[in-house]
NULO-340830 format. One record per residue (C-alpha): residue in one letter; x, y, z. Coordinates in Angstrom, 2 decimals. Example, Ala and Ser with C-alpha at 12.3 -4.5 7.8 and 13.67 -1.06 7.14 Angstrom:
2
<pt rest="A" px="12.30" py="-4.50" pz="7.80"/>
<pt rest="S" px="13.67" py="-1.06" pz="7.14"/>
***
This chain:
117
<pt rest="X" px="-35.25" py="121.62" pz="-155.40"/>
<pt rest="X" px="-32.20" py="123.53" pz="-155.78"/>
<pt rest="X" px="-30.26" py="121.76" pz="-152.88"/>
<pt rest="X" px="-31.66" py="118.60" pz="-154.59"/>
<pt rest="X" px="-29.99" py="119.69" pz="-157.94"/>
<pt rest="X" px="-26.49" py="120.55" pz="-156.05"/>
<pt rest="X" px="-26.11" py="117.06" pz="-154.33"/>
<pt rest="X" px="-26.75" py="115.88" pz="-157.85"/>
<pt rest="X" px="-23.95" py="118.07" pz="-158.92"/>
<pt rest="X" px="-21.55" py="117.25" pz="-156.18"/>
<pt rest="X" px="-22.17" py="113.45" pz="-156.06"/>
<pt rest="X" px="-21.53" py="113.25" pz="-159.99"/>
<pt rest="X" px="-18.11" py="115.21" pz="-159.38"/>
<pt rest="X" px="-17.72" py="112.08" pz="-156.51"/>
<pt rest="X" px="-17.95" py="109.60" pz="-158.72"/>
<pt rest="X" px="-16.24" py="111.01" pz="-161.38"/>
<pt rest="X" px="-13.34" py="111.44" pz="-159.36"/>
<pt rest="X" px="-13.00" py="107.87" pz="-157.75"/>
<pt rest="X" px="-13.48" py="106.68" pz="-161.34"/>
<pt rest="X" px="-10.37" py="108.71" pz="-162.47"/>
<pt rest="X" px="-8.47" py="107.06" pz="-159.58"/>
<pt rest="X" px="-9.45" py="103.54" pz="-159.97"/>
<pt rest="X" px="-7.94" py="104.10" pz="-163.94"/>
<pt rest="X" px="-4.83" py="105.82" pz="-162.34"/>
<pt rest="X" px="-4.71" py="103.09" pz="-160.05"/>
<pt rest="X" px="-4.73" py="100.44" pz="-163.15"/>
<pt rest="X" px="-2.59" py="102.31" pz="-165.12"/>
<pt rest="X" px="0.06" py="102.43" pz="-162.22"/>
<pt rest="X" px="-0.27" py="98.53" pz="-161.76"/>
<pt rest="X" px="-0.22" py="98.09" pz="-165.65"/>
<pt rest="X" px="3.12" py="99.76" pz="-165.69"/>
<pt rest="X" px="4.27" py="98.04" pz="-162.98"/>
<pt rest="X" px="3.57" py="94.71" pz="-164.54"/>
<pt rest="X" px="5.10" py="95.60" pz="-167.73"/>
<pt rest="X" px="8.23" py="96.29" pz="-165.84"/>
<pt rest="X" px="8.13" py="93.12" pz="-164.39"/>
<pt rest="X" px="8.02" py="91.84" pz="-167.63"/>
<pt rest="X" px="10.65" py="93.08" pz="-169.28"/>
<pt rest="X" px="13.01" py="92.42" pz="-166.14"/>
<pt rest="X" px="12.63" py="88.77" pz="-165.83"/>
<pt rest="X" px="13.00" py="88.95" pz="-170.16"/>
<pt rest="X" px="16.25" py="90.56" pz="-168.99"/>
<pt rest="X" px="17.11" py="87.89" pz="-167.24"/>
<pt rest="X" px="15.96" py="85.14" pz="-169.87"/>
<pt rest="X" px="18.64" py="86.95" pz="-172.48"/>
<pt rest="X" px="20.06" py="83.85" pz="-174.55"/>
<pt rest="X" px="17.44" py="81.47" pz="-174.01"/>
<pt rest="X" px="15.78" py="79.36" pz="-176.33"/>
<pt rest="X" px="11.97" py="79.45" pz="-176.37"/>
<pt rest="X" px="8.55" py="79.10" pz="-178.30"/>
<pt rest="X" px="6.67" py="82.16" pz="-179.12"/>
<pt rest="X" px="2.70" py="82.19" pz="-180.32"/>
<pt rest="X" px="2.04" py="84.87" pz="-181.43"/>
<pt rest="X" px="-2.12" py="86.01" pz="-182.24"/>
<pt rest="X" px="-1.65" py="87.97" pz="-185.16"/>
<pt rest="X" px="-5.69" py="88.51" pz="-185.85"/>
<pt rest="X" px="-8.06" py="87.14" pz="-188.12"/>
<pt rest="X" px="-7.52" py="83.65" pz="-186.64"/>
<pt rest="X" px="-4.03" py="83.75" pz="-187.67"/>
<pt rest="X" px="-1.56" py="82.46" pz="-184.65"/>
<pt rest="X" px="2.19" py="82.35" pz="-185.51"/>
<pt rest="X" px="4.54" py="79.89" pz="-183.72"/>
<pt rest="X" px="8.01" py="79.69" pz="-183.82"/>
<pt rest="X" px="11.19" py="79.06" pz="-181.88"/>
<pt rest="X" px="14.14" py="81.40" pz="-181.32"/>
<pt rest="X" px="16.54" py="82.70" pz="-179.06"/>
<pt rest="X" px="15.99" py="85.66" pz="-177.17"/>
<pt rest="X" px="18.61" py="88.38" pz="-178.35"/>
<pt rest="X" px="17.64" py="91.90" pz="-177.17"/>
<pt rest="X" px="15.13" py="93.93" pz="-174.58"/>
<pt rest="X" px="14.90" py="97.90" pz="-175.46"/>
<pt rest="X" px="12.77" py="100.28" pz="-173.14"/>
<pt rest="X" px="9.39" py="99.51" pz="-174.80"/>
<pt rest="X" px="9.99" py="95.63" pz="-176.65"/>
<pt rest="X" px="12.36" py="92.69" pz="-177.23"/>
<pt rest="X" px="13.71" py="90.93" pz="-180.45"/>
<pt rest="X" px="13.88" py="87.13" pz="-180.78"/>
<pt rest="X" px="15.79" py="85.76" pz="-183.65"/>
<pt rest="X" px="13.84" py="83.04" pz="-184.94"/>
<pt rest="X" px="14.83" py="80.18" pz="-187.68"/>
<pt rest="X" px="13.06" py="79.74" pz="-190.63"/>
<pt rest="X" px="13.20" py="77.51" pz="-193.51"/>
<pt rest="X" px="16.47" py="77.08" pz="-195.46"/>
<pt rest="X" px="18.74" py="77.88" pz="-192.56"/>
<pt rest="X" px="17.45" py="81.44" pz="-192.65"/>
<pt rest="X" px="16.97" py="83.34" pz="-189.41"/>
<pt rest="X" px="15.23" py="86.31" pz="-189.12"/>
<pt rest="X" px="14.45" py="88.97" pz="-186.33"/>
<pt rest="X" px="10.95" py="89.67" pz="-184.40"/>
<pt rest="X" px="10.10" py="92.20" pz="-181.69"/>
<pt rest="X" px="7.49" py="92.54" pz="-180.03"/>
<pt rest="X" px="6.01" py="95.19" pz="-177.33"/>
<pt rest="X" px="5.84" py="94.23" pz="-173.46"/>
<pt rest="X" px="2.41" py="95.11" pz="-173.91"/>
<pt rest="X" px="1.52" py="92.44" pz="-175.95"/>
<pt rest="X" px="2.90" py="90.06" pz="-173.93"/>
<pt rest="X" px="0.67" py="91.35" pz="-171.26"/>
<pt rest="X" px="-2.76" py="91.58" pz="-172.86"/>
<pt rest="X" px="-1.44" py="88.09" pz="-174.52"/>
<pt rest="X" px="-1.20" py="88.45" pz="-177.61"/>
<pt rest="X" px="2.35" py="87.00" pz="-177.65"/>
<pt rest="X" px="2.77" py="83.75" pz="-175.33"/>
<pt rest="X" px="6.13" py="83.02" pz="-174.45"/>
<pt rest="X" px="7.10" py="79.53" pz="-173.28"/>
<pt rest="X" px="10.33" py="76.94" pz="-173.04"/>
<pt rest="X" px="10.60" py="75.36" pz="-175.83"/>
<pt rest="X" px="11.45" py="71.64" pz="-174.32"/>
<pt rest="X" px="9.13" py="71.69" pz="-171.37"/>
<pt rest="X" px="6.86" py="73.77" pz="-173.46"/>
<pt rest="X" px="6.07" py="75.92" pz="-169.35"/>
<pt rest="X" px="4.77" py="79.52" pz="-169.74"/>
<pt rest="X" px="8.48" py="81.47" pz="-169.24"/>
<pt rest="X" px="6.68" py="83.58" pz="-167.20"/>
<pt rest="X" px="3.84" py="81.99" pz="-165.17"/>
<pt rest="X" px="3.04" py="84.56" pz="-162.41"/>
<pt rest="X" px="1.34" py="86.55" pz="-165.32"/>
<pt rest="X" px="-1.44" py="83.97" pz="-165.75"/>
***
């Protein structure tokens, strides 16, 4: 009974441990996604496009700007609004990601970034 009880013991600490590296594992592809991200954003500096963003509560924001800045952790599009106002958005990487946001060309109306589908 005791041996029984110490496999018990050992194969929990087992599992436990390949669970901890399967969410390393994700975390490290997460990050390396977001980086990819915000590099081909880099690369997209200046360009008009259409941004949805889900802002909860079945409220989804769309609007067209031009991409101005990318920081470390999000990016600021400077959007028109009414009255020939413009005003400045950022968003995180993140949320481009898990898509909240949903950036696309405003013309051809393509995802800007399709390999993330």
């Amino acid at each position: 009974m005791a041996f029984y009880l110490e496999f018990l013991g050992l194969l929990r600490y087992a599992i436990g441990l390949v669970e901890k590296e399967a969410y390393c594992m994700d975390v490290a592809r997460q990050t390396e996604i977001v980086g990819r991200i915000r590099t081909d954003l880099e690369g997209l500096m200046g360009t008009r496009m259409r941004l949805k963003a889900n802002m909860g509560r079945s409220k989804i924001l769309e609007r067209e700007g031009i991409l101005e800045q990318t920081h470390p952790s999000l990016f600021v599009v400077r959007v028109e609004e009414k009255r020939d106002r413009t005003a400045r958005v950022s968003y995180s990487y993140v949320d481009v990601l898990t898509g909240t946001v949903e950036l696309s060309h405003c013309e051809s109306g393509e995802n800007l970034l399709p390999w993330l589908n």
